[in-house]
LUMPAVO-209101 format. One record per residue: x, y, z of N, C-alpha, C in turn; residue in three letters. Coordinates in pm, whole numbers, padded with zeros to 5 digits, always signed. Example, Ala and Ser with C-alpha at 12.3 -4.5 7.8 and 13.67 -1.06 7.14 Angstrom:
BEGIN
+01319-00569+00780+01230-00450+00780+01320-00330+00780ALA/+01285-00225+00708+01367-00106+00714+01290+00003+00787SER/
//
This chain:
BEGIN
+08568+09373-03617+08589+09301-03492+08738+09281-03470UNK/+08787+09313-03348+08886+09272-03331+08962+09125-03230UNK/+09089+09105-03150+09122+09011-03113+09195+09034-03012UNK/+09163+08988-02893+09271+08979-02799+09305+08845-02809UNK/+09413+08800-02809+09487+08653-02828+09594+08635-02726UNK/+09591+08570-02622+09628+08506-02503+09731+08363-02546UNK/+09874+08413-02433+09922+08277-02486+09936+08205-02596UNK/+09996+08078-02564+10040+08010-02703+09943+07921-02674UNK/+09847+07897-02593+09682+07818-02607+09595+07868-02707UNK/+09604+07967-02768+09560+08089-02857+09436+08099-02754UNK/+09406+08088-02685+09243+08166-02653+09252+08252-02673UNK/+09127+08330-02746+09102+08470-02787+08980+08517-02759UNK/+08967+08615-02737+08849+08724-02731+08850+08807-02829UNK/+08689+08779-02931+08680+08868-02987+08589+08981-02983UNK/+08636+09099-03028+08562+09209-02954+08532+09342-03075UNK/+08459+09384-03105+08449+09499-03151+08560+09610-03141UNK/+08559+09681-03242+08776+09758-03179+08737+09851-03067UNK/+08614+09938-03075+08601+10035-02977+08621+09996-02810UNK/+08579+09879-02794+08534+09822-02623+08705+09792-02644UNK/+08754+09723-02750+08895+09644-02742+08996+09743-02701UNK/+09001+09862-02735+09112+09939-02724+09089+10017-02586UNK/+08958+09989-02518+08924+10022-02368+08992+09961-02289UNK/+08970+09818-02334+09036+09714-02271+09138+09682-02274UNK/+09236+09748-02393+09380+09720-02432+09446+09828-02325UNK/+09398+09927-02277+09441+10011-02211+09438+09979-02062UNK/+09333+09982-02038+09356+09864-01851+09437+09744-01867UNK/+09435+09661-01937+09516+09565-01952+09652+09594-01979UNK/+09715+09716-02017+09845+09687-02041+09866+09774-01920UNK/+09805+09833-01844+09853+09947-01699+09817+09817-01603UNK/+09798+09741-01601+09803+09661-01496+09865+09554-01491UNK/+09909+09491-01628+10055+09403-01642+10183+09519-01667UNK/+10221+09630-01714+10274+09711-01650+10332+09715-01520UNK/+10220+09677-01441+10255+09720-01246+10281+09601-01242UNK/+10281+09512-01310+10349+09344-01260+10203+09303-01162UNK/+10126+09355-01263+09927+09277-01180+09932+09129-01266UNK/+09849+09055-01169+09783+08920-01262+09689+08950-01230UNK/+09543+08912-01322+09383+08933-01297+09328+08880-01388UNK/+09195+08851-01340+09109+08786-01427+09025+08854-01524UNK/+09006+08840-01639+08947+08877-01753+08773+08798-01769UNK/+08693+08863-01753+08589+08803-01810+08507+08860-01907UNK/+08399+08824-01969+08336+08879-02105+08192+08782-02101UNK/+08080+08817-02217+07988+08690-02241+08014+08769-02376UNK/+07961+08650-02444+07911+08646-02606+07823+08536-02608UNK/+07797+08538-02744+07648+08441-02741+07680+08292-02740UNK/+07796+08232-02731+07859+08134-02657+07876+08130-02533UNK/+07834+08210-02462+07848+08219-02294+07932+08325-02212UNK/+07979+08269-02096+08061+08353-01983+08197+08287-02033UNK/+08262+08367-02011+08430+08327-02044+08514+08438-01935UNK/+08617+08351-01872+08705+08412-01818+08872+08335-01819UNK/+08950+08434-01815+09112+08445-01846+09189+08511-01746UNK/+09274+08428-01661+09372+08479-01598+09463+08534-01697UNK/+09481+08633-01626+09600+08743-01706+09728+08752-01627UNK/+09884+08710-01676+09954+08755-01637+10070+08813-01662UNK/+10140+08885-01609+10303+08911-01722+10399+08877-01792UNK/+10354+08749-01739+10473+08666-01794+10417+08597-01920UNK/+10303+08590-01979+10232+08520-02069+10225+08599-02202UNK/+10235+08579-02303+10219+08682-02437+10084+08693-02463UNK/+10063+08812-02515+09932+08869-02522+09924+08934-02690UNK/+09812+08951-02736+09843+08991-02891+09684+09026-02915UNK/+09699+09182-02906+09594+09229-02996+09575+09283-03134UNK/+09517+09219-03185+09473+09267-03340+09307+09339-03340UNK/+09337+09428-03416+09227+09536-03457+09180+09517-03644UNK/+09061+09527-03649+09032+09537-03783+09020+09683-03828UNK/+08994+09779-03743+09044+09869-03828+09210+09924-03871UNK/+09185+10068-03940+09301+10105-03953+09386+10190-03794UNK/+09302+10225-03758+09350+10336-03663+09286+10297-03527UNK/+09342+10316-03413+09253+10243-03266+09146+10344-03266UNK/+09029+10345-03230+08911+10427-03179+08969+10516-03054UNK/+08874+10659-03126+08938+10745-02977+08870+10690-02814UNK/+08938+10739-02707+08923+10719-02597+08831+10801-02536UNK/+08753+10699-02396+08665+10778-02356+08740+10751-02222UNK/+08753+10841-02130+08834+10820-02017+08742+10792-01899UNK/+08607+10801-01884+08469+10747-01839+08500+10620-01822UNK/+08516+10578-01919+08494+10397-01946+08608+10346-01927UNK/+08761+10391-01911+08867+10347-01894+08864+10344-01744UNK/+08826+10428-01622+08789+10452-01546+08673+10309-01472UNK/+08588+10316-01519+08509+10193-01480+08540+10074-01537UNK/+08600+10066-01635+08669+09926-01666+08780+09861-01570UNK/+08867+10056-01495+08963+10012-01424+08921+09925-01279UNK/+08810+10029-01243+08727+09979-01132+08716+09862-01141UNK/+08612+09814-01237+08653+09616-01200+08757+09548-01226UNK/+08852+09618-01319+09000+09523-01303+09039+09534-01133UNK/+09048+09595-01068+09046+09625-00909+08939+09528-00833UNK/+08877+09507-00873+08766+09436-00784+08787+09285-00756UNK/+08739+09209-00691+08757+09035-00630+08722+08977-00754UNK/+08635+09048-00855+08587+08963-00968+08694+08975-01134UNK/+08796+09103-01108+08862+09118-01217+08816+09204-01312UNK/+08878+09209-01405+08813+09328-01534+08715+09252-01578UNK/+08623+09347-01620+08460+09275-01711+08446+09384-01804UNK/+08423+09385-01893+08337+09438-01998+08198+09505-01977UNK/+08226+09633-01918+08060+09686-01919+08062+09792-02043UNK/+07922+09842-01959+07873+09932-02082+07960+10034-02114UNK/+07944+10119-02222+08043+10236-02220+07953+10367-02147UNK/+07978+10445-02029+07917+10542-01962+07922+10670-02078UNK/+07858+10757-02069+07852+10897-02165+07999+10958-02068UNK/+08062+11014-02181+08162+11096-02136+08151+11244-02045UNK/+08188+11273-01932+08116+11402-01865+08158+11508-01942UNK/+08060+11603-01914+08047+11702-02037+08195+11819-01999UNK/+08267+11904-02089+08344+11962-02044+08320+12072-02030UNK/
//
């Protein structure tokens, strides 16, 4: 499992590394462009959501050794709701289209 860690409030999200490094990737192309957006997730504690912005420190930790490869499917629809009125969410991972 890994960690996204927000601010010096520490809120964190913890996440499995595969979805995390999906998410590490929309998240840093959109504070990049100087974006703020909202982050949401559930776990078995509930709905949780996090304004994201550039100016705030951000800190991901991974439990593995190496980030999980990329599926560009899911970077793609992750980007889609970082774009949307509701912010980035955590969906499923789509099958990668065949080449």
């Amino acid at each position: 499992m890994g960690k996204l860690i927000y601010g010096n409030s520490g809120a964190e999200m913890v996440l499995d590394d595969r979805p995390l490094n999906h998410i590490r990737v929309v998240i840093l192309a959109k504070l990049r462009r100087g974006e703020s957006f909202a982050l949401s997730w559930e776990n078995d504690r509930g709905h949780h959501m996090m304004w994201l912005h550039p100016a705030i420190p951000l800190f991901f930790s991974f439990s593995g050794k190496r980030h999980p490869s990329l599926n560009r499917a899911w970077i793609d629809a992750l980007m889609r709701t970082a774009n949307s009125p509701n912010g980035l969410e955590v969906v499923a991972e789509p099958a990668e289209p065949e080449r």
